[in-house]
C-alpha positions, 0 to 999 in steps of 0.5 A: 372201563371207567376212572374209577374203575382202573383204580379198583382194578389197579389195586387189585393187580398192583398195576399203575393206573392212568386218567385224567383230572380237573386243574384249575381250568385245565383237565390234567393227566396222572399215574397211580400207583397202589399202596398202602395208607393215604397217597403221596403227591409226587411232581415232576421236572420242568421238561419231565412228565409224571414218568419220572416217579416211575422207578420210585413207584417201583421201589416204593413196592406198595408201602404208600401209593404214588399219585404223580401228575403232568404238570400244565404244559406237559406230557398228556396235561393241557398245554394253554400256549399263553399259559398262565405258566408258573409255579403259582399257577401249577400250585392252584393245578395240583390243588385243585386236582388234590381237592378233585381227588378228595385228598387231606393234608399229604406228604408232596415229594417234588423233583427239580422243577416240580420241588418249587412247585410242591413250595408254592402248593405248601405256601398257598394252600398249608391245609393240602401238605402235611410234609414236603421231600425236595429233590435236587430243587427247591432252593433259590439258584443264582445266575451267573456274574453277567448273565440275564435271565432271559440267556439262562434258559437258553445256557443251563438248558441248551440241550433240553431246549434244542430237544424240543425243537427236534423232531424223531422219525421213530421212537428207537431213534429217540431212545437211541439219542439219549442212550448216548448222552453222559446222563445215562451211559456207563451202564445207567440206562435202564427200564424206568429210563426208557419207560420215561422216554417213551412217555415223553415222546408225542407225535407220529412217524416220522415226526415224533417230537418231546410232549414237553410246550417251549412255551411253558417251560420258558415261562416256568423257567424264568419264574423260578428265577425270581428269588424274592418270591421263593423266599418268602415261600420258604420263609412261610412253610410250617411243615417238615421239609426233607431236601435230597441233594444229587451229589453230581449235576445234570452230568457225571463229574458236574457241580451239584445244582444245589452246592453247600454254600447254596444250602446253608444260606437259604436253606436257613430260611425253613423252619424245619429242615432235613438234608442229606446228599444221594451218592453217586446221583446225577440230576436225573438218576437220583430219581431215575436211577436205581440207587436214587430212585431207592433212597426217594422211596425210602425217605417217602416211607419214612417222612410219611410214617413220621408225620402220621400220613 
């Protein structure tokens, strides 16, 4: 069965569909999820795969389709190991994919890392985005007094990075070391969760390991810490942007990522601005979780329908 095939037949039976397509010199992997009216370009988190909308789709119930892809570097996407990485160039990546697509002017919802990249896509190329809906990233974010870059890495991300660096002799064991992690206990676990984590894991037995290249995500990492660049970003956006906040950070009882303070201050830089708070969200349950994953899904309808999408 051909690409386009699946897609056909994925409409008929409202099953996601997967395939592959051109970056900007990789050949990229993607989810579809049929809808009405013209896709919603969807992005993932620096460590996350397309699976992360998982549960957007799934509330989304047909009312747009979801287009989300791998970003270069991770899950079944091209992982060049001396890049080019950063946001600049996943953004020549989603574009390039977008214009294979035959895509126009789109809503593009990014989450965590992949809001940067929808910032650096709407930048470079404003004929492609027609409005942006930011989760939980975005935004420039400060390091600490007294820590360089190059430590931040290894200090904001240290269970993410040692992950990588695992391996799994089974993919229950994988699925049985996150269910123990704060993210997801207390009854947050659920089916999106371990969709997207069976996703995630590459490999065989008995040495499965996460998809995600340290190398990518390293390079990312640090590019997103150049706060000079961002600005000027965000300072050129002439299309809505709609920021969703987790009220939490990566963990229950955490900072948000993206405080008030840090809000006010750059998100004075965009032109036009909307942003809100998600309730009870993490980092990652405001995309993964049910109550996150619906009100994602509802400002997409919503931001769409507004902006003629």
């Amino acid at each position: 069965m051909t690409v386009l095939e699946e897609h056909l037949e994925s409409v008929r039976t409202h099953r996601e569909a997967r395939g592959k397509v051109p970056g900007d010199g990789i050949t990229m992997a993607f989810g579809f999820w049929p809808g009405a009216g013209p896709p919603v370009v969807a992005l993932h988190g620096i460590t996350a795969s397309y699976v992360n909308f998982v549960g957007v789709a799934e509330e989304l119930d047909g009312r747009r389709p979801l287009l989300a892809f791998d970003l270069r570097g991770r899950g079944d996407t091209d992982k060049p190991p001396a890049g080019p990485f950063g946001m600049a160039q996943h953004g020549e990546d989603v574009a390039a994919a977008m214009r294979g697509f035959r895509l126009g002017s789109s809503v593009v919802v990014g989450h965590s890392m992949g809001a940067y990249v929808a910032v650096a896509l709407a930048a470079a190329h404003p004929d492609l985005v027609s409005a942006l809906v930011l989760v939980d990233g975005g935004l420039p974010l400060q390091a600490p007094p007294g820590i360089a870059p190059e430590q931040m890495l290894d200090i904001a991300l240290a269970p993410q990075m040692a992950r990588l660096r695992t391996t799994y002799p089974s993919v229950e064991s994988y699925l049985d070391y996150w269910r123990e992690l704060p993210p997801f206990s207390g009854g947050r676990w659920n089916p999106w969760v371990e969709d997207y984590l069976r996703y995630d894991l590459g490999g065989a037995a008995p040495a499965y390991r996460p998809k995600a290249s340290e190398a990518a995500v390293r390079g990312d990492f640090l590019d997103s810490l150049d706060a000079d660049v961002l600005r000027t970003r965000l300072a050129s956006l002439r299309v809505p942007v709609l920021l969703l906040r987790a009220a939490e950070g990566f963990n229950p009882g955490q900072p948000p990522l993206l405080p008030d303070d840090v809000v006010a201050r750059e998100g004075a830089l965009v032109a036009d601005l909307t942003e809100r708070v998600v309730p009870d969200t993490t980092h990652y349950t405001v995309a993964l979780g049910r109550d996150g994953a619906r009100t994602v899904a509802d400002a997409i309808v919503d931001v769409a329908g507004a902006n003629g999408r």
